[in-house]
C-alpha positions in Angstrom: -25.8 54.8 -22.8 -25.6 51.0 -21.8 -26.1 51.6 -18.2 -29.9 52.8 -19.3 -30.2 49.3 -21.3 -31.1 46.9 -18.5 -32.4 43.0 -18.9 -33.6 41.2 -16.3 -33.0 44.2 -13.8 -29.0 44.4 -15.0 -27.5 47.0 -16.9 -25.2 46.5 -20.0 -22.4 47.3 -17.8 -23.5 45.2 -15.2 -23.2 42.5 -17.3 -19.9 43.1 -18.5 -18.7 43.7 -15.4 -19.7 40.6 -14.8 -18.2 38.7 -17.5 -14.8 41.1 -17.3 -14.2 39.7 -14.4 -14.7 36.1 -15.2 -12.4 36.6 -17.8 -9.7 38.4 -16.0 -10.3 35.4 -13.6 -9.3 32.7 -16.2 -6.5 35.2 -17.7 -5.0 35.5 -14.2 -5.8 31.4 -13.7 -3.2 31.3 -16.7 -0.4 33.8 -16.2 -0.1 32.3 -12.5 0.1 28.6 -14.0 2.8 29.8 -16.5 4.9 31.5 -13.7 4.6 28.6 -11.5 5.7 26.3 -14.3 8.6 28.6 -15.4 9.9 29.1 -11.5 9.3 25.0 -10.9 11.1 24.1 -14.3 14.6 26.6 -13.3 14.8 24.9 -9.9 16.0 21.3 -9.8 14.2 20.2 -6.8 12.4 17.5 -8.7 10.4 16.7 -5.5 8.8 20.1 -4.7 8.4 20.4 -8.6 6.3 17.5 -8.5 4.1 18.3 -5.6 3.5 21.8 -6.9 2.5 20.8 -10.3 -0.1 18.1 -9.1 -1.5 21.3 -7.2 -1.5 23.5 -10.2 -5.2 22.5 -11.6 -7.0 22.6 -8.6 -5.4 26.1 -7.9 -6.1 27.8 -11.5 -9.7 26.0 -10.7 -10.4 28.0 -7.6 -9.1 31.4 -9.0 -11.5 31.1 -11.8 -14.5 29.7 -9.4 -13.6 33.0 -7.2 -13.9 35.2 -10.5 -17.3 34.0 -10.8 -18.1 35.4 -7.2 -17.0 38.5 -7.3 -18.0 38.9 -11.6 -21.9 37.2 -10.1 -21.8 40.4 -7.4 -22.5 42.8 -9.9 -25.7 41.6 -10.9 -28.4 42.0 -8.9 -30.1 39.3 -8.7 -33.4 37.6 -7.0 -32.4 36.1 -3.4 -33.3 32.7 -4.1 -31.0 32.6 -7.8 -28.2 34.9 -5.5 -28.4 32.3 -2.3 -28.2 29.0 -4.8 -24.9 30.7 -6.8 -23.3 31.5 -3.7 -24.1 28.1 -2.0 -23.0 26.3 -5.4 -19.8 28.4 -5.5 -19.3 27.7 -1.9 -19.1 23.5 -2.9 -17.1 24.3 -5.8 -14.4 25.6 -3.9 -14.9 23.0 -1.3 -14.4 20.2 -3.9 -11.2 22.5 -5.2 -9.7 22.2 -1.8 -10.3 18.5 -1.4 -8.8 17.8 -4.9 -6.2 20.5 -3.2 -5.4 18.5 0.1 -5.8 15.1 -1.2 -3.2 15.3 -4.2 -0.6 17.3 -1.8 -0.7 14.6 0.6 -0.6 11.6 -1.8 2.4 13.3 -3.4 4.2 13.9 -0.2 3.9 10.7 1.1 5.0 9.6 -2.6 8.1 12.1 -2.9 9.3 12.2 0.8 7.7 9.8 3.3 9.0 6.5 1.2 12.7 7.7 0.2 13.1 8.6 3.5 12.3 5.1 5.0 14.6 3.7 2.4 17.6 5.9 3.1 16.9 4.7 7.3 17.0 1.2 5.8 12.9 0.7 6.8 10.7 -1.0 4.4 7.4 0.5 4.4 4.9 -2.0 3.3 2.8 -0.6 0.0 -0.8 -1.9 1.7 0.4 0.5 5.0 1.0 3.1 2.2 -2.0 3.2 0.4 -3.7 2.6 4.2 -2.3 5.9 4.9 -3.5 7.3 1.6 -7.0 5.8 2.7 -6.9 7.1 6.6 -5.8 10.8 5.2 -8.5 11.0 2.4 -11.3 9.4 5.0 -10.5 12.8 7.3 -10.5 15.2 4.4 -14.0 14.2 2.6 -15.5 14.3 6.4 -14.4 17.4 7.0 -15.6 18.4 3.7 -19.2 16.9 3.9 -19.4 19.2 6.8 -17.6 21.7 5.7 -20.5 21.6 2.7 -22.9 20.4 4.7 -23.2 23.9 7.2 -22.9 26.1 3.3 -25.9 24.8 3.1 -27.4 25.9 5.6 -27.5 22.6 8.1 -26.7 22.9 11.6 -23.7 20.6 12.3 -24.0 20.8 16.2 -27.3 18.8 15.6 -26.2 16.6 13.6 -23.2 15.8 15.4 -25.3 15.4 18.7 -27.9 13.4 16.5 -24.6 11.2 15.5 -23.8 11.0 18.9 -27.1 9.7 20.1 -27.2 6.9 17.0 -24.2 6.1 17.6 -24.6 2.9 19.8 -27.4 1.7 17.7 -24.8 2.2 15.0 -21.8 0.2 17.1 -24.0 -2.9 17.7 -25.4 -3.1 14.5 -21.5 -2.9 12.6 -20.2 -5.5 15.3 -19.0 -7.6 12.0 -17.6 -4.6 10.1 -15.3 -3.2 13.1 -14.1 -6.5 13.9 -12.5 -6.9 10.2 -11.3 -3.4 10.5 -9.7 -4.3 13.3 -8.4 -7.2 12.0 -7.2 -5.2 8.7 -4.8 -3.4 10.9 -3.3 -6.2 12.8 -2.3 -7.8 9.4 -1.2 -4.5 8.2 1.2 -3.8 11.2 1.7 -7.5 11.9 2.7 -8.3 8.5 2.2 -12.6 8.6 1.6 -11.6 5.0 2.6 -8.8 2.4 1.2 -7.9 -1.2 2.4 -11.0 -3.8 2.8 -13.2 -1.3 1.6 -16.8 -1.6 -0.2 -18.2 1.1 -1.9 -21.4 2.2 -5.1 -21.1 4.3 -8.4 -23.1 5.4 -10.2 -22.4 2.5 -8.1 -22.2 -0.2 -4.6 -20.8 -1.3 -3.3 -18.3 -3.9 -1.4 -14.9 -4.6 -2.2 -11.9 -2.1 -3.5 -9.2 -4.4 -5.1 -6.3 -1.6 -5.0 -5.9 2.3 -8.1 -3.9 2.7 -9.2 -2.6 5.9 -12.3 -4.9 5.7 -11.1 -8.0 3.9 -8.0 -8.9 2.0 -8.3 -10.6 -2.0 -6.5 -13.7 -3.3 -6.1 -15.0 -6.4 -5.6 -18.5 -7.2 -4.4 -20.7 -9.0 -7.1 -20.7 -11.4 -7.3 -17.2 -11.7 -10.5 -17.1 -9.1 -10.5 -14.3 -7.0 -10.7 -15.2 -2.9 -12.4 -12.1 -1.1 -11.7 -13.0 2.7 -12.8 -10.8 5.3 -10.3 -10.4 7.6 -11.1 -11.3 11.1 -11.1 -14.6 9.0 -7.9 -14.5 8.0 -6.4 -13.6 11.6 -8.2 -16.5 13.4 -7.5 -18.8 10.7 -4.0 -21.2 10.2 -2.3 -19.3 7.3 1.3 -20.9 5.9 3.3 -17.8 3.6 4.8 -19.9 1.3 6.8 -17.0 0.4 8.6 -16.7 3.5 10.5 -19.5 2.7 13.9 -19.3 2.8 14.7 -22.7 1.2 12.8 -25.5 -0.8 12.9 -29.0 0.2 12.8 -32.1 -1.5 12.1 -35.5 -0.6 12.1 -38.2 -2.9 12.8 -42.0 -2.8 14.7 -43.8 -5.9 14.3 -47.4 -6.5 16.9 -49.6 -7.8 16.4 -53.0 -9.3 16.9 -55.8 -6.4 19.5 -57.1 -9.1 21.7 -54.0 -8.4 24.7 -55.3 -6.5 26.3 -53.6 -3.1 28.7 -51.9 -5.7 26.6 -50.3 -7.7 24.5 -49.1 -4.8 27.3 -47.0 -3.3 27.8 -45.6 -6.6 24.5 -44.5 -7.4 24.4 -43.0 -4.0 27.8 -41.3 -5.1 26.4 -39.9 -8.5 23.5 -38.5 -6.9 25.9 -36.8 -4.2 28.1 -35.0 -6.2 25.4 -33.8 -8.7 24.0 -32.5 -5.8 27.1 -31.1 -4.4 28.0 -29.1 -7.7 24.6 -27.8 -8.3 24.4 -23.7 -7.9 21.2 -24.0 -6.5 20.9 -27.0 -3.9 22.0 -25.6 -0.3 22.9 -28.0 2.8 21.4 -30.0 4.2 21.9 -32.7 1.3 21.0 -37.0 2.2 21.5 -39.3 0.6 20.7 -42.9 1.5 20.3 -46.5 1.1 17.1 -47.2 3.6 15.4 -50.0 2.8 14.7 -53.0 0.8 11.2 -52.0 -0.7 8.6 -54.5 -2.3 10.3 -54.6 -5.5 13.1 -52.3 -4.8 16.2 -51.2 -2.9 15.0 -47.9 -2.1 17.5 -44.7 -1.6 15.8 -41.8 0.1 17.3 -38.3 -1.0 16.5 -34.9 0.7 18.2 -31.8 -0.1 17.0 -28.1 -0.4 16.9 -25.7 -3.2 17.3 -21.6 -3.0 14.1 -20.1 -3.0 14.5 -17.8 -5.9 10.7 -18.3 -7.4 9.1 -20.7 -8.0 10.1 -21.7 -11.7 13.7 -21.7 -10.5 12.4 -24.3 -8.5 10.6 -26.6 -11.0 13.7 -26.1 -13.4 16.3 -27.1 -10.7 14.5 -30.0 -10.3 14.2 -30.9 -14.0 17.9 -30.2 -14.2 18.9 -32.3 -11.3 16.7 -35.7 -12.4 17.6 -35.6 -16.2 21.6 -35.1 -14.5 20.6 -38.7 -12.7 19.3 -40.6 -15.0 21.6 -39.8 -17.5 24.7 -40.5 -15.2 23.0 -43.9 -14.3 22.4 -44.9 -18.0 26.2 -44.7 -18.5 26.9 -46.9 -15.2 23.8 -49.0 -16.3 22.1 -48.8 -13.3 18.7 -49.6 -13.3 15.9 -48.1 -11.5 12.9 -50.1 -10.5 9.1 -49.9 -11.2 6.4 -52.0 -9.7 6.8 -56.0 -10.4 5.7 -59.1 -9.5 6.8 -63.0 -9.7 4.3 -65.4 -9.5 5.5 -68.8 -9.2 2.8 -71.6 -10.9 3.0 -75.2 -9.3 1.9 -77.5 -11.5 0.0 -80.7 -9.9 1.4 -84.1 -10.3 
């Protein structure tokens, strides 16, 4: 009875065919996800549990998009409407593999690549990381594109030889651009600089935030963002203030030319043994009576301070020149600040 009820050249049955299969598509999309989440969840490989359930929705996806193929084939349908579905499912699936590939290899590197290089004691930088990540999903949407591309009904050969011919016009015209790819690799596998660090360069300074493959972004100090491309960067004088092990200081203290030859030795003694039993000051420590300034016997004092951040820094520092002045209050020794005698002779 409903196979002699036909609209738009289908029969009744055709059509539920059709949509039976769609259906038993989605079902099946769903009994497979809840197997694969019920044999994932009994194992206690946390890793493979991981990469397999970042895989699940691009899986159930393409079940349900091949549903829709084999529910559309029993329809008949005009060539044009039939060619178009078949081309569109065609992308679909090709986009469902991408999202496939590209979360299997992000969570692979993620789950195994890094804890590997940790248990051999190798750092891996994150910007090689997410290079990686870049290189791997750059390879998969070409593919893809072409992959799509000859669904459609283009002729890759020609395009590739048309690439091919285009491709020195290409070259000279990107001279710029594959010289800061270039130089995005040597600072990725050189390393004179890693994510966070600080660095001082001609142009400016500030807190690396991204090593691209084209240019690399800094933020300042005033919260500006620096966006140098990198063949910049490589040719230019760059000081990672990060890399530093220790912080020095070098400051001069005047004393009043009033201060006698005793109290001069123990000033330089006070400031010695603060110095000495302070956590963070590291040798070399100086201390000095160098010269007799303008208005001032002046003590020159150089020592060096764990590099632990830099607000351990600032604070040491507070720490250590509250610690003098207060031990030089209770010896009453004076420190000196710019003055000036002017003798008047009066005329007889």
């Amino acid at each position: 009875m409903l196979s002699n009820i036909t609209i738009y050249g289908n029969s009744i049955t055709n059509y539920i065919l059709c949509i039976s299969t769609i259906i038993l598509s989605v079902i099946l999309a769903k009994i497979i996800s809840r197997i694969m989440k019920n044999q994932l969840t009994s194992k206690n490989d946390t890793k493979i549990n991981d990469i397999f359930f970042s895989l699940n929705d691009p899986l159930l996806v393409s079940i349900v998009i091949i549903g829709i193929y084999f529910g559309v084939k029993f329809l008949s349908l005009p060539e044009q409407i039939s060619d178009l579905i078949h081309k569109a499912i065609g992308v679909a699936l090709t986009l469902c593999g991408v999202v496939f590939v590209e979360r299997f290899i992000d969570k692979s590197i993620e789950r195994y690549l890094i804890p590997f290089a940790e248990r051999k004691k190798r750092k891996i930088d994150d910007q090689l990381v997410n290079s990686i990540r870049k290189f791997a999903r750059g390879v998969v949407y070409t593919f893809a594109i072409l992959f799509i591309l000859r669904n459609l009904g283009y002729d890759i050969t020609t395009l590739l030889a048309g690439l091919g011919i285009g491709g020195l016009a290409v070259a000279l015209a990107m001279q710029d651009t594959t010289k800061n790819l270039i130089a995005g690799l040597i600072i990725i596998f050189d390393k004179p600089f890693r994510l966070k660090d600080w660095i001082v360069f001609d142009g400016g300074e500030g807190i690396v935030e991204e090593i691209g493959i084209r240019s690399t972004r800094i933020r300042t100090w005033e919260d500006s963002l620096i966006i140098m491309p990198n063949s910049s960067l490589v040719d230019a004088k760059i000081t990672n203030m990060s890399a530093m092990r220790k912080r020095r200081v070098l400051m001069t203290i005047g004393l009043t030319y009033d201060t006698s030859a005793e109290k001069v030795r123990r000033a330089i003694e006070i400031i010695e043994n603060i110095l000495n039993n302070h956590e963070a000051v590291i040798e070399p420590k100086r201390v000095h009576f160098v010269e007799y300034g303008d208005w001032s016997l002046n003590l020159r004092v150089e020592y060096f301070i764990k590099n632990l951040g830099f607000d351990y820094y600032l604070n040491t520092l507070t720490e250590i020149n509250l610690k003098i002045k207060e031990e030089f209050e209770k010896e009453g020794i004076e420190m000196a600040f710019p003055t000036y005698t002017v003798y008047l002779e009066k005329d007889s």
